[in-house]
Structure formats: structure tokens, C-alpha cells
N, C-alpha and C positions, 0 to 999 in steps of 0.2 A: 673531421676532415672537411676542407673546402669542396664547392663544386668545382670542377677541376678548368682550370683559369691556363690561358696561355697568351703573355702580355707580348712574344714574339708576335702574333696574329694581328697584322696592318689593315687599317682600312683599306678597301677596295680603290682603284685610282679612278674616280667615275667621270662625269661630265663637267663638274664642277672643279674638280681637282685640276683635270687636260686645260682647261680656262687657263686657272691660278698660271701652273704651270707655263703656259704657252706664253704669258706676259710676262712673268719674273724672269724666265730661263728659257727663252723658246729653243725649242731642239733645231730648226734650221739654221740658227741665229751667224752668221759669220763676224769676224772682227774683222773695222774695220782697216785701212793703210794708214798708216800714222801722220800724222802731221807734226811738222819737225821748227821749231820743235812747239809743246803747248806751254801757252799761258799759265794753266793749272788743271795739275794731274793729280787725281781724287783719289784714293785708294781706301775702298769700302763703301757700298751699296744701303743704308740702313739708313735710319733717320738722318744723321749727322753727315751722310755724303749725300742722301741726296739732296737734301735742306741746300748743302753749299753748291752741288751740281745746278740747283735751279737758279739760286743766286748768281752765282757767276755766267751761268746760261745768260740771265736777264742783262746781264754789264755789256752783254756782246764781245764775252770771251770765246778763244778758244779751248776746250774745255774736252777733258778725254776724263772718265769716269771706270772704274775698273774693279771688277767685283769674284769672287773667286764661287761665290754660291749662286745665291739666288739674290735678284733686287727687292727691295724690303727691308732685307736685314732679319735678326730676330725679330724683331717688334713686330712685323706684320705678317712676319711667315710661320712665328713659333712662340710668341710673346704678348703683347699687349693686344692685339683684334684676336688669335682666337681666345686666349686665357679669358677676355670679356663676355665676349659670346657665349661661353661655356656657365660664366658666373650669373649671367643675367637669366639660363634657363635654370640652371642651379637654386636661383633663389625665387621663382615660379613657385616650383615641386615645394620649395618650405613654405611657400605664402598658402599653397593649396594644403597642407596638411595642417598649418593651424588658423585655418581657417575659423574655427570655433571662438578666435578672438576679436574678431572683424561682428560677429554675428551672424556667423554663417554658416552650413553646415558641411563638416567636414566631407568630402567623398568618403564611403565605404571601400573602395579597392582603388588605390592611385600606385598605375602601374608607369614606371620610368621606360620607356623604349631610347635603351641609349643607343642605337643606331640612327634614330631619328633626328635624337640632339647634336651626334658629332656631323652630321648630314648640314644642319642648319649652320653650324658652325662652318663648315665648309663653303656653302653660299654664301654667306657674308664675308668670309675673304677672296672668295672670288671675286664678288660684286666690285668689291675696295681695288683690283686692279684697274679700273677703270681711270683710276689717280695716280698708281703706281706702278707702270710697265716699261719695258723697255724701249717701244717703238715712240710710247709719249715723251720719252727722253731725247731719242735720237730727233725728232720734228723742234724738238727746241732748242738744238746744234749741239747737242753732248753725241759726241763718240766714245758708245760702250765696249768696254771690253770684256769678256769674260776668261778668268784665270790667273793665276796664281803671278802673283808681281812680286819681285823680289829688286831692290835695291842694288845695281850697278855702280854706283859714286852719287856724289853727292846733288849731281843735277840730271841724274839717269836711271829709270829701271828698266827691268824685263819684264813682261807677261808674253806667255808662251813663246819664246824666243825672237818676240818682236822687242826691239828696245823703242822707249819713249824718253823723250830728254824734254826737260821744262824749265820754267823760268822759277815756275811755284809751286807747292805741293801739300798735298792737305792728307794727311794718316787718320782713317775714321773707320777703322776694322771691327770697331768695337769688342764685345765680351763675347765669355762662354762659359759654359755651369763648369762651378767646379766642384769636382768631384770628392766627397770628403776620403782621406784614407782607412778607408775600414777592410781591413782582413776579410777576404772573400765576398767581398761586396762583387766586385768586376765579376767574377766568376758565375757568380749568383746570380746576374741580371740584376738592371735598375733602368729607372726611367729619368729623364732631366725634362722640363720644357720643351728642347727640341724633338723629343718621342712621346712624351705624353699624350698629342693630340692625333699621335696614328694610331690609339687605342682602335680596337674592334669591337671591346667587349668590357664592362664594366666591371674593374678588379672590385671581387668581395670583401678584401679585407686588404687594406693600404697602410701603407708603414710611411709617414713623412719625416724623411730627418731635416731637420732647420725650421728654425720660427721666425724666417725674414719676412719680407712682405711677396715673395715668390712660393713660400711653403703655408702660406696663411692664407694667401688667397686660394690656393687647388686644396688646401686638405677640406678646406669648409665647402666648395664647389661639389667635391668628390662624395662628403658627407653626407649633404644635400639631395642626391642625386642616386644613395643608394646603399654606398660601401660604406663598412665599418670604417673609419678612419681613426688612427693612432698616432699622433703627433711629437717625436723627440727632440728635444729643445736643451743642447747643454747651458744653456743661462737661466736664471729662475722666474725671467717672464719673455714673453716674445716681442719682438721688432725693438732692438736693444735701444736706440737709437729715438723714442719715441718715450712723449713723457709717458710717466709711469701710470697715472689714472689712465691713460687711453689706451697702455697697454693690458691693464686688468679688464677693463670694458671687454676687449677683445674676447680676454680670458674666460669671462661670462657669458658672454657670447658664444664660447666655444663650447664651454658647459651644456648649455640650453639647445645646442643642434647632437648635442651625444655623440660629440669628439672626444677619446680620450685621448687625455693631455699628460703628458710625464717632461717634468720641468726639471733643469737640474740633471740632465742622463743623459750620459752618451751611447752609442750603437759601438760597439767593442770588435764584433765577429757575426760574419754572415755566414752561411751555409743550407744549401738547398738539402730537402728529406723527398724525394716524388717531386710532387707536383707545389711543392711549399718551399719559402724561404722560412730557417729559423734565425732571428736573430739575437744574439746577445743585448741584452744592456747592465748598464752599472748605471747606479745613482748613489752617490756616495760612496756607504761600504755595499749597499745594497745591490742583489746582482739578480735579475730574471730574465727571463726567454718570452719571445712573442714570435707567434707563425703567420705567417701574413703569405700572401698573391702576389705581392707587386709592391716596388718602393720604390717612393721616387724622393731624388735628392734635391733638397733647394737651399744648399749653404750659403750659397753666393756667386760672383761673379768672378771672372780671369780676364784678363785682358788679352785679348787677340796680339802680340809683339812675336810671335816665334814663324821663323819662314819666311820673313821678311830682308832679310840681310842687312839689318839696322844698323851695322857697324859700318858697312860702305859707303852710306851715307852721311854719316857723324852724327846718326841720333843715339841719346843716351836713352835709356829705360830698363825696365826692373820687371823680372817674371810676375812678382804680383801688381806692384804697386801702377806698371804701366809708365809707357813714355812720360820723361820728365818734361813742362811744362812751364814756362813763366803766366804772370797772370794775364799775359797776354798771346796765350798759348803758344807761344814761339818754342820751338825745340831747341835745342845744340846748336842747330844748323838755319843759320838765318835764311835760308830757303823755304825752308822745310814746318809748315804749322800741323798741328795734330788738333781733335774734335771728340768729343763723345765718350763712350765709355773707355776706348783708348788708354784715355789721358786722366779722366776726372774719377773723385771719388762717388760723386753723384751719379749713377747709374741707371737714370731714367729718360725717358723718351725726349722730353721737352729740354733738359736739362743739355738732352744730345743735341737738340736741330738747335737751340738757342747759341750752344755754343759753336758749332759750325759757321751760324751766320756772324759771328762775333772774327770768326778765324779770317774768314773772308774777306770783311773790310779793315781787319789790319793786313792783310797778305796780299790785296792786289789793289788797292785804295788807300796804304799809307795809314790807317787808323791808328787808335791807341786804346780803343776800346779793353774795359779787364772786366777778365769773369765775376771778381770781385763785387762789381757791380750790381750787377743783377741782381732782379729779385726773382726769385723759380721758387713753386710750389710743386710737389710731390703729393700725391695718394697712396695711399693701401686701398684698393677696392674691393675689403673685406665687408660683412653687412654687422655692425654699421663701420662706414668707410672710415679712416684717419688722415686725415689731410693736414700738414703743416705749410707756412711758410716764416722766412726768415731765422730769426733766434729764439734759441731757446734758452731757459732761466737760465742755466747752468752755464750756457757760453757768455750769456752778461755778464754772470757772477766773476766767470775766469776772463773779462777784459776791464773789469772793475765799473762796468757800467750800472749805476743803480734801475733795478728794475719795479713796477707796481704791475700785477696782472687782477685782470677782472675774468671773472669766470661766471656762464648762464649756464644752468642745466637745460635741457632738454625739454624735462619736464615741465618748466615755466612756460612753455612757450606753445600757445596755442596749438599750432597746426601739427607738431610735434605728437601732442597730446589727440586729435582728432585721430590720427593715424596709428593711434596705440604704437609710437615709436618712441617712446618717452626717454630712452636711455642712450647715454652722449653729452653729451657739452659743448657751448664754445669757448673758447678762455682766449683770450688778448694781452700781448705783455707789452706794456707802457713803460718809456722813460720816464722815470721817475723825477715829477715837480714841471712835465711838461706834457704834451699829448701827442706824442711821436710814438709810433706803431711801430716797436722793434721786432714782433713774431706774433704767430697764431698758431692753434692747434684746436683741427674743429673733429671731433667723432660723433656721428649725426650719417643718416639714409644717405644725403646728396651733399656729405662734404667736401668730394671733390669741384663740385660747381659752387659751394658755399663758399669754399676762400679764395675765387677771385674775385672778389668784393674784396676782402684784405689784401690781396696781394695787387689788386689796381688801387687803392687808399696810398699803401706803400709807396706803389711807383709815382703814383700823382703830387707823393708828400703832404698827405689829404691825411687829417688828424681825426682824433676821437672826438674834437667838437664839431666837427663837420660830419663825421659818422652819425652822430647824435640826430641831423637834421635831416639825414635820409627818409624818405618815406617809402615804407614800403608795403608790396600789396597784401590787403587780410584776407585769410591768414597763411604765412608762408614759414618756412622755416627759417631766413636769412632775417627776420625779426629777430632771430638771436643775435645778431652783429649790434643792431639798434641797441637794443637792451643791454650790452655793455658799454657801448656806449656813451648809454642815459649812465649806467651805472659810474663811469669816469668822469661826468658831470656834476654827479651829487658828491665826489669829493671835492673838489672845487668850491663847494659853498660849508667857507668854515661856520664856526658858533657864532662870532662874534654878525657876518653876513647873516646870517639865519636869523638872530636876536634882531638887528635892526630890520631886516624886512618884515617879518611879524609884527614888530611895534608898528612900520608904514602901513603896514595892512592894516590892523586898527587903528587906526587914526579915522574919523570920524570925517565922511565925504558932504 
């Protein structure tokens, strides 16, 4: 029997929180009288509206922004700042317990106070209002609104019975966890992203269903930090979607912090005993029980479409798949452009503002901008991190484009090695017979800052011989880029170049 865990128990709302709070959502905050009608009316506060609120701020629109929660969005209120802050002290406590491989010696009692850590985590989202608040919005001509907008016609909505009518409109509601359907789950309690971080108290023993990049990064945080964690994953490796060496990496990884990992298994039936959930699983024909504190679900995403009255406006969309989208994000309704997780299958932060700003200057600027274009790099800011951009072998293979990839381990590569961080890669995939950068995928400590080298190379149209000639500082990690580089250079010089340069070389000066 567990020590007796109760995950209804929120942190305290203290000084730091009344901040947060006071800037995303201030409780005196009044909406303001409308202006009839605006240039463009924003619907959703998160990356992807405010990215286009500032933008269009800056055109010297008129500009009405309209949020039903809090400004942020997930990503800063439930998502990417605190999920980081949590990881970065998470991986502290594992750097101090093996310590012995540094040369150092371990502490004898390394006690976690996680009131401390969700405390810190708090101040650094509060800090981060300083960038992201209501009133910094209103000082740059955005008139916020807060509350539920629903769709009037095709050039009108309502938020709390005020109607706004516009010329333009931008859909950036973004996502929300979804929920997988397991019998007794709801009943049993679970946690998502958005309750995770009102923890009070550190669940002993944690049940994570999903091995996306949302369930991989908290269950190894969580591990880290103290709890047994238990990770269920019905596919037979995690982050589907990611080559497969950087998904075993992980999987080793996961090993080595004393996660157990059950691949292949789904969560069947939940049901509370006391103060415990017990849950079913099957693996195969295989069927067992596991009692856990606390579960949190990281399947994936939902698209925020429902409550909206998207039909009186003539936007089409799909409970899962999210408003339909041209590649230039136009909707049904050539008024009407959508942004973000919304819309896209890409469900990340940057993926969100990039395409916001892309909405924008097709929507009040005449552009012709397509998402298509872009180049957007993604993380998993698991340790070690998986960072990709562009293609991957397998979409070459299925557009018939020939590919040649180069691959550096880790290990090769000095600083890597200085750092006893030896495990990782970088691998680079090459058009084949030329030196066009079609994708990366780097697993490595600081992959996510390692592939904006690849992903500025891309954009610049900057090839592997030009890579080749970077110099960079000794010793670093982003020498792994160079080194395949070099490596895509030395196929370049056939037998026959080789044979004659040698003979030039001996030739007698």
C-alpha cells in the first residue's frame, strides 16, 4: 500500500500565482465597446493569436483579440514554460545522483522537496508575464476580449452578447488533451497537462498512458524527481513519428532512469480500491494489473472547433482532424483564415506563431504565402533531446526522391565525449548526387539549439559543401554537423580523383 496520495490537492494560489494570474486574466479586467466594425478579429489567446494580434497590431490595424481562458494559451500557462521548468529541475536531481560519473561524489541523502520545485516553476511563469499580459496587448491598440465567441454569420460573432462584425478573421483556439477512452478512467481521476502542474504533492507511483513527446517528456521528469513511473505505449516504440534509432535511444534512456516501460499494451479498465487506482492492461494475449497514485494521459491533441458555431459562418471542419485549411490557410470562407493547432497537423509552439504570421499577410496584405513552404523544426525535450527538421527517409522514398543520409555518433565528437554524453547522433539526409539538405534528425543534450544550424542551412539553401567550411568553436557539440559534412565531401572524391591526386602528390617538387 502506497503512502496515501491525494492528486485532488492544488497548490496554494500564493504571490506568484495572483501576478500570473493578474496579467493573463485580471479579475477587474472589463471588455471593451466595440469598434464596428474591425479589420481583424482573432479568436484564441495562445501562441498563434497572439503572434497575429502583434502583427497586425504593428500594420496599424484595427485589431479586437478574443480569449475565453487565460492569454498564453496552453503553452505558457499549462505547456511548454512550465513542462520546461519542471524538466530542467528534473534533470538537476539526475545529474546529482550520478554524479559518480562526472568524478564526483555522490551526495549520501538527496532529498527532492517538491514544493520547492513546483514553487520555482511558478516564478518563472510568472516572470514570463512581463511579455505576455493583457494590458501589454491593450498599449499596442489590441482590444481584448474575454469570453466565449461563437459565430453569428459569416462576417459576425458574439462574445458575451456583444456582437463584433469584421472585415477578417483569424480561428487560433488551438488544442486540448484528449482523453483516451478507457472504462473508468473519468471516474477514477487522471491528470492532462492542464492539471498536472497544480500538483501539491509528488505522486509515488505514476501510470503514463501515451509515448508521444508530451508523455515522454513528464514521465522521465516525474522519474527524475522521485516517483515510480510506469509508462504505456500501445505501439512497440515511442514518439511514432520519429526515426527509429532516436526512438530506441530514448527507450535506453528510459531504461537507465528506472522507468518502466510496457510497449505494445493498452490500459483496458480503470478502477479506484482506497486510496489507489488499479488498472487493467493487455499486451497481446497478455493481461495484468498495476496500482498506481496518479495517471496522467498524454495521447495527443483535440482541436479546440466545438462552441464555436462554425456552420454560420461557412467554416468546414472535423471533430478530430480540425478546420479544413488550404495551403494557404484560407477556410471555406474567404473571410475567415484559421492558425495553429486549430488547423495543422503540426502541434507545436513555433509551428503555431509561424503559421499565424503566414495567415496574416495572406489575410490583410493580399499574400500567397503556403505552409508548405516553411521550414519548422520540432523538439522532444526529453534527455537526450530529439529534434528533427524537414524530411524524413521514408517521405523521400514515398515522393520518389532519391535520398543519401550521413550519420555522426556522438561519441565521435569531442565535447560529447568530455561531458560523458556520448549517446545520440546526428544524421543528415542528402539528395542524392547533389548536396541539398532535405532533413535532419539530431538526439544529443542540446538538440534542440543543434538544428538550427540545419534548419538556417535549409532556409539559406546553404549545402553540405558549404557546411563543410563552417568553423566552429573547440570543443562544441555542433561539430557534429561539420563532421558530416566533411563526411558528404569525402564522397565526392571518386577513385579515379583519389588515384590522380596521389600520383600529383608524388610528383617530385
Amino acid at each position: 500500500m502506497s503512502t496515501k496520495f491525494d492528486a485532488s490537492v492544488s497548490t496554494p494560489v500564493d504571490a506568484w500565482e495572483r501576478k500570473r494570474l493578474a496579467a493573463v486574466r485580471p479579475a477587474s479586467w472589463n471588455n471593451p465597446e466595440p469598434a464596428a466594425p474591425y479589420q481583424l478579429v482573432i479568436i484564441g489567446a495562445g501562441p498563434a493569436g497572439l503572434a497575429a494580434a502583434r502583427e497586425a497590431a504593428a500594420l496599424g490595424l484595427r485589431v479586437a483579440l478574443v480569449e475565453r481562458h487565460e492569454i498564453g494559451g496552453t503553452c505558457f500557462n499549462t505547456g511548454c514554460v512550465p513542462s520546461k521548468a519542471l524538466l530542467r529541475t528534473a534533470a538537476v536531481y539526475a545529474e546529482m545522483r550520478d554524479a559518480a560519473r562526472y568524478g564526483a561524489e555522490v551526495p549520501a541523502d538527496i532529498r527532492v522537496d517538491f514544493s520547492a520545485v513546483m514553487e520555482r516553476l511558478r516564478r518563472i511563469r510568472s516572470h514570463l508575464t512581463n511579455t505576455t499580459s493583457v494590458r501589454l496587448l491593450a498599449a499596442s491598440g489590441v482590444d481584448v476580449f474575454f469570453g466565449s465567441a461563437q459565430f453569428s454569420g459569416p462576417d459576425s460573432l458574439i462574445v458575451n452578447d456583444q456582437p463584433l462584425r469584421f472585415d477578417k478573421a483569424l480561428i487560433a483556439t488551438g488544442a486540448r488533451p484528449d482523453i483516451p477512452d478507457v472504462p473508468g478512467l473519468k471516474q477514477a481521476g487522471f491528470l492532462t497537462n492542464t492539471t498536472i502542474f497544480e500538483l501539491a504533492e509528488l505522486p509515488p507511483r505514476l501510470l503514463v498512458i501515451g509515448g508521444g513527446p508530451l508523455g515522454c517528456e513528464l514521465a522521465q521528469a516525474f522519474q527524475r524527481l522521485g516517483s515510480r513511473v510506469t509508462i504505456v505505449q500501445k505501439l512497440p516504440l515511442f514518439l511514432e513519428r520519429e526515426e527509429r534509432d532516436a526512438a530506441q535511444t530514448l527507450s535506453d534512456a528510459f531504461a537507465r532512469d528506472g522507468i518502466e516501460v510496457r510497449l505494445n499494451t493498452l490500459a483496458v479498465a480503470v478502477r479506484s480500491d482506497g486510496d489507489e487506482k488499479v488498472v487493467d492492461l493487455v499486451s497481446d494475449d497478455y493481461h495484468s494489473t498495476i496500482r498506481v497514485d496518479a495517471i496522467l494521459t498524454g495521447v495527443g491533441r483535440l482541436p479546440n472547433v466545438q462552441g464555436l458555431a462554425l456552420e454560420k459562418a461557412g467554416v468546414v471542419y472535423d471533430d478530430v482532424a480540425g478546420i479544413r485549411v488550404d495551403d494557404q490557410l484560407r477556410t471555406a470562407n474567404p473571410r475567415i483564415h484559421a492558425a495553429g493547432d486549430v488547423c495543422l497537423d503540426e502541434k507545436y509552439t513555433d509551428t503555431a506563431e509561424e503559421s499565424a504570421r503566414v495567415a496574416i499577410r495572406n489575410a490583410v496584405l493580399g499574400g500567397c504565402e503556403k505552409m508548405s513552404e516553411l521550414v519548422v523544426p520540432w523538439c522532444t525535450y526529453t534527455d537526450p533531446e530529439i529534434a528533427h527538421v524537414g524530411m524524413y527517409v521514408r517521405e523521400a522514398n514515398a515522393r520518389g526522391i532519391p535520398v543519401k543520409t550521413f550519420t555522426v555518433p556522438m561519441h565521435q565528437v569531442d565535447r560529447a565525449m568530455t561531458d560523458s554524453e556520448q549517446g545520440g547522433f546526428v544524421k543528415i539526409h542528402v539528395r542524392d548526387g547533389s548536396d541539398r539538405i532535405l532533413g535532419a534528425t539530431i538526439v544529443a543534450r542540446d538538440a534542440g539549439d543543434m538544428i538550427s544550424q540545419v534548419t538556417l542551412a535549409m532556409v539559406a539553401g546553404v549545402g553540405m559543401r558549404t557546411l563543410a567550411k563552417v568553423i566552429h568553436a573547440y570543443p562544441t557539440r555542433t561539430s557534429a554537423i561539420r563532421l558530416a559534412a566533411k563526411a558528404y565531401n569525402q564522397t565526392r572524391l571518386s577513385a579515379r580523383v583519389v588515384a590522380r591526386l596521389k600520383h600529383w602528390l608524388a610528383r617530385p617538387r
